[in-house]
C-alpha positions in Angstrom: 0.0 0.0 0.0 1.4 3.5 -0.6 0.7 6.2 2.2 0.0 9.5 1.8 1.3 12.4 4.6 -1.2 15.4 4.7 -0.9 18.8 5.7 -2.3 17.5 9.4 0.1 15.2 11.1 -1.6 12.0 12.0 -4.3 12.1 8.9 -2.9 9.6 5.9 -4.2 8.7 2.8 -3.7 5.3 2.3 -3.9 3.7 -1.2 -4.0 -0.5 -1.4 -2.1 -2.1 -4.3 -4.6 -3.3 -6.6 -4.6 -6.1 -9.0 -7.1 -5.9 -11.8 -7.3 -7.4 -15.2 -10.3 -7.6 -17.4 -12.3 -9.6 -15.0 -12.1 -7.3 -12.2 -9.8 -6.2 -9.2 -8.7 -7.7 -6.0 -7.0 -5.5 -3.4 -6.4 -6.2 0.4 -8.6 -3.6 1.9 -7.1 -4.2 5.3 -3.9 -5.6 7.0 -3.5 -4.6 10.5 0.5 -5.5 10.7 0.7 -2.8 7.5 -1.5 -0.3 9.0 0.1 -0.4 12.5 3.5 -0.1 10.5 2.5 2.8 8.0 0.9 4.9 11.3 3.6 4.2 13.7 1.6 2.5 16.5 -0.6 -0.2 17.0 -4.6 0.0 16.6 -6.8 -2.2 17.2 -10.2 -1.7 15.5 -13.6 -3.0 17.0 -16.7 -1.6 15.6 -17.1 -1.5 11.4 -19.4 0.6 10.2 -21.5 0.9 6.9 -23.6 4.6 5.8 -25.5 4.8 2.9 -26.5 8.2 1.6 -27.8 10.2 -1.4 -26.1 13.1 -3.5 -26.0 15.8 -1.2 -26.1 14.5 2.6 -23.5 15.8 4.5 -22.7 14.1 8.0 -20.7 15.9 10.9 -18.7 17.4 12.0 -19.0 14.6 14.4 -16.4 13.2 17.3 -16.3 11.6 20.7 -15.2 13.9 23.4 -14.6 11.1 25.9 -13.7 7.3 24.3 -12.6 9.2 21.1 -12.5 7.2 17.9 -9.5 6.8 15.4 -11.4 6.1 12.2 -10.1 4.4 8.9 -13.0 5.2 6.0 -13.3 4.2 2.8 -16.3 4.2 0.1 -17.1 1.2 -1.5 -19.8 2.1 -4.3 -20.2 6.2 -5.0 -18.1 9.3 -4.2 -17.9 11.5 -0.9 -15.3 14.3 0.0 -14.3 13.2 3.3 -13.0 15.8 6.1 -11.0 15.9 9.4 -10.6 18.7 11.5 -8.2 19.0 13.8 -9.9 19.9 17.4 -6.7 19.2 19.3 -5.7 22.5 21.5 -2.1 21.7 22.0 -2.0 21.0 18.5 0.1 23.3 16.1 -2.8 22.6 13.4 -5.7 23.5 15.9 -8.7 24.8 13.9 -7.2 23.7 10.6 -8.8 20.8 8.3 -7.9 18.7 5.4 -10.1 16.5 2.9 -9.9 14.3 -0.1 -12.4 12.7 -2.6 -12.8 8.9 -1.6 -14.2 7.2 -4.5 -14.8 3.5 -5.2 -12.5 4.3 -8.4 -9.8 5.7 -6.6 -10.1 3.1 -3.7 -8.0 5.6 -1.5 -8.6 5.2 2.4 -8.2 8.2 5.0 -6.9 7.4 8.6 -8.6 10.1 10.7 -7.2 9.7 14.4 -8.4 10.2 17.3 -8.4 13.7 18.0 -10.0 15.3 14.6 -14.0 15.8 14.0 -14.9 13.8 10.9 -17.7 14.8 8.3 -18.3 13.7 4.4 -20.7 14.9 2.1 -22.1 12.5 -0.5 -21.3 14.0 -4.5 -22.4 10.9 -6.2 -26.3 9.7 -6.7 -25.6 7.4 -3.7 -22.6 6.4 -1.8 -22.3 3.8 0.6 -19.4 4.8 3.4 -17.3 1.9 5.3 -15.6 3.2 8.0 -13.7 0.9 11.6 -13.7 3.1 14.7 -11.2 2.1 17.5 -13.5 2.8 20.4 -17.4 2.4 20.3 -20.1 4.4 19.7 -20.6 6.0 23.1 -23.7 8.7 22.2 -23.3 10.3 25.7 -20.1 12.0 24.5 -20.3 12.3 20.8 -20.6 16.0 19.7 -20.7 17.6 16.8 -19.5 20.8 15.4 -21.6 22.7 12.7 -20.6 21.9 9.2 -20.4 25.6 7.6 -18.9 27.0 10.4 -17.0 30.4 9.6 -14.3 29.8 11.8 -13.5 27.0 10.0 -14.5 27.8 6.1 -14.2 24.3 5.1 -14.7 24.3 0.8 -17.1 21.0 1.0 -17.0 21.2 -2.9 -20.8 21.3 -3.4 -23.8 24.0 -3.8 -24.2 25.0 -0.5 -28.1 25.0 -1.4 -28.0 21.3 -2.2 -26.7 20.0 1.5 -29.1 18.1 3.6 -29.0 16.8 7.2 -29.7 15.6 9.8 -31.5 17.3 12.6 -28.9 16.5 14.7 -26.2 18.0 12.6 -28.4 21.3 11.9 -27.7 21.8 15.6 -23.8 21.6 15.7 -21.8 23.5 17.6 -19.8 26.4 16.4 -16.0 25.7 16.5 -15.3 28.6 19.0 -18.1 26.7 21.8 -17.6 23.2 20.9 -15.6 20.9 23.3 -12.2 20.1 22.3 -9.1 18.2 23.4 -6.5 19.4 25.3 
């Protein structure tokens, strides 16, 4: 697999090798001895998760303030531009975010850490979203912070008139009152 540093120490794109010929592809879409190697440390991964959404739904800014989740997301069938936010205080990125396009095509991966608020927006007709968490869902501490917030000017790469939510997510926190890390 080939790993990709981004401007956010911590976030990686990660790209499998893939084998295809004219009947199709095979590509190892997980290997926890790589992963552990290509981050540095070990994880271990114990909920897998599976979204699927419609052109235009947008989810987060969403994180864990206690039992935070490292998440490794994918898409499988679709396209989504993926974000991670860094809401880490002592951080020398604090504030700052970076996305890519995640494609079934491209097959590229994004390690989001723990640490980093995590949204996507869908910019295919549908998109189904695979993602492992290294903690549970724990609902009592997830949190969200608004998607459009100013603070933050995140370029989600879409009509701003064609987002939809959730009702949970209309009611985000902006980045200047939302919980972080120390």
């Amino acid at each position: 697999m080939r790993v990709t540093k981004t401007a956010i120490e911590g976030v990686l794109i990660i790209e499998p090798k893939v084998f295809g010929d004219a009947r199709g592809f095979f590509f190892e879409s997980f290997n926890n001895k790589a992963f552990d190697e290509a981050i540095g440390r070990h994880v271990e991964f114990v909920q897998d998760n599976h979204s699927r959404s419609a052109r235009g739904v947008l989810r987060g800014l969403h994180y864990q303030i206690q039992r935070p989740q490292g998440k490794l997301v994918r898409v499988i069938s679709g396209a989504v531009f993926d974000v991670a936010v860094d809401i880490r205080k002592s951080s020398a990125t604090f504030g700052e975010w970076v996305g890519v396009e995640l494609t079934a095509e491209n097959q590229k991966q994004m390690w989001v850490p723990e640490g980093f608020a995590h949204g996507f927006v869908v910019l295919s007709e549908t998109a189904d979203f695979l993602y492992k968490t290294t903690d549970y869902y724990a609902p009592a501490y997830e949190r969200c912070i608004v998607w459009n917030d100013a603070l933050l000017r995140i370029d989600w790469g879409i009509q701003l008139a064609d987002v939809k939510l959730s009702a949970k997510d209309t009611k985000g926190a902006g980045f200047f009152n939302a919980e972080v890390f120390a």
